[in-house]
C-alpha positions as CSV (number, residue, x, y, z in Angstrom):
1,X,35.7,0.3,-5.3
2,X,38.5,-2.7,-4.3
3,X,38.7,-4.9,-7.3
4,X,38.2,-7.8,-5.3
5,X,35.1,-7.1,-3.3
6,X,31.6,-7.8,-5.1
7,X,28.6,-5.5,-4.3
8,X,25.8,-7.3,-2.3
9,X,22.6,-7.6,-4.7
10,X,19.8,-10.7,-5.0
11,X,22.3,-11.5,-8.3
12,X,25.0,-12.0,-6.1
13,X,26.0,-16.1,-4.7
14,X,25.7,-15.3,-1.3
15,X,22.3,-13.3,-1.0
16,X,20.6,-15.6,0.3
17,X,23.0,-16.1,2.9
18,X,23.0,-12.7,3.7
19,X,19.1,-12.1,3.5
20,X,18.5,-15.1,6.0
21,X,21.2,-13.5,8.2
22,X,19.6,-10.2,8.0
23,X,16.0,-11.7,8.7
24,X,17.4,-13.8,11.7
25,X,18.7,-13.5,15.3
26,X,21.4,-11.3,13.9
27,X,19.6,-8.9,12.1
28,X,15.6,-8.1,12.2
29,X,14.9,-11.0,14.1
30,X,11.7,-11.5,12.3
31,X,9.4,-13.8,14.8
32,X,5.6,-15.0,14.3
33,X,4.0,-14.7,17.4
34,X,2.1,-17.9,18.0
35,X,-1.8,-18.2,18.4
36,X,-1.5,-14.4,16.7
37,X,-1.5,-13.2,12.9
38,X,1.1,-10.9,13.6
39,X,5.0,-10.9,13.1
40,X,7.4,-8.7,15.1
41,X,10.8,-7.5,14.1
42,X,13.3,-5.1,14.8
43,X,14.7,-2.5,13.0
44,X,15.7,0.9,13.6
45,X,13.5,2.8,10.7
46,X,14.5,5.8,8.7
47,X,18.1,5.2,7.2
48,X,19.6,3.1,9.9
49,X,21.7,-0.3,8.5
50,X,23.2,-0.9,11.4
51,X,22.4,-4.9,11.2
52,X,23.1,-5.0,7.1
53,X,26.3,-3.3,8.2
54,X,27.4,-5.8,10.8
55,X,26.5,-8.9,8.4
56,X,27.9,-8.0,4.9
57,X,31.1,-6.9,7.4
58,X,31.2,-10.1,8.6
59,X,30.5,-12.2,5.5
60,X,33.5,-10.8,3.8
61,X,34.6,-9.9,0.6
62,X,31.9,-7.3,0.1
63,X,32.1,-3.4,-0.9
64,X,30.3,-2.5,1.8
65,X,29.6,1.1,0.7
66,X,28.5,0.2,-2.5
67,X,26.3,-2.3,-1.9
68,X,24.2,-0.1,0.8
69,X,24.0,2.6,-1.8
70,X,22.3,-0.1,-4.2
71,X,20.0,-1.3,-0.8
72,X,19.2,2.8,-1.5
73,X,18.3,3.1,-5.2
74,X,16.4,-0.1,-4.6
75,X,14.2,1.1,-1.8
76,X,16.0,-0.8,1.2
77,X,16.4,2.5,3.1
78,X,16.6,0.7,6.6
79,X,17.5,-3.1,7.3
80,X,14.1,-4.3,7.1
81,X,13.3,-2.1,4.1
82,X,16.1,-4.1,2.9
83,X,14.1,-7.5,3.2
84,X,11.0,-5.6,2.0
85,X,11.8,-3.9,-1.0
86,X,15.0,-4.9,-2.6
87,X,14.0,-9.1,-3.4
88,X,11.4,-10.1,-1.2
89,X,11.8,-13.8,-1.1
90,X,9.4,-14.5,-3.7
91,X,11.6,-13.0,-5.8
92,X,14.3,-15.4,-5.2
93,X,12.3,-18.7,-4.7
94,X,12.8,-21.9,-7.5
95,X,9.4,-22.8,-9.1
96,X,9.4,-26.0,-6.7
97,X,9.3,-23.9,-3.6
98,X,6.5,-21.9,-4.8
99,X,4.7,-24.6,-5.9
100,X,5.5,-26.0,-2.1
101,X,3.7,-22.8,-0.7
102,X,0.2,-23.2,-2.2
């Protein structure tokens, strides 16, 4: 690993930068369909990171390699796995946003 790039994980100052990035336009494109209780996204299922690829490439500054083999050993086997499993965004929220939410 190159000294000077950080692995992507919730820990890391950017995440949540990179986790909107990966949930918008760029990435899964997560959408609410209106009048419906669904959501739609896209992602290309089994092991692809094609979108998590793109963006951390992108942001900069990021061991790439490493930080999809930590998306791995923390259940983010595809991109949207990635939003899923590795820090939903309850995981990440301040105690005023949560209280916000109810």
């Amino acid at each position: 690993m190159d000294e000077n790039l950080a692995v992507m994980t919730p820990e890391h100052p950017r995440w949540s930068e990179f986790y909107e990035r990966l949930s918008g336009p760029e990435g899964c494109d997560f959408e609410e369909a209106e009048n419906v209780l669904t959501t739609t996204w896209r992602c290309g299922g089994g092991y692809d990171k094609t979108y998590a690829t793109a963006i951390l490439t992108a942001m900069g500054g990021i061991d790439v390699p490493a930080s999809l083999a930590y998306f791995e050993q923390h259940g983010g086997h595809c991109d949207c796995e990635i939003l899923f499993n590795v820090a939903p965004p309850s995981d990440y929220l301040d105690d005023d946003d949560e209280d916000e939410e109810k």
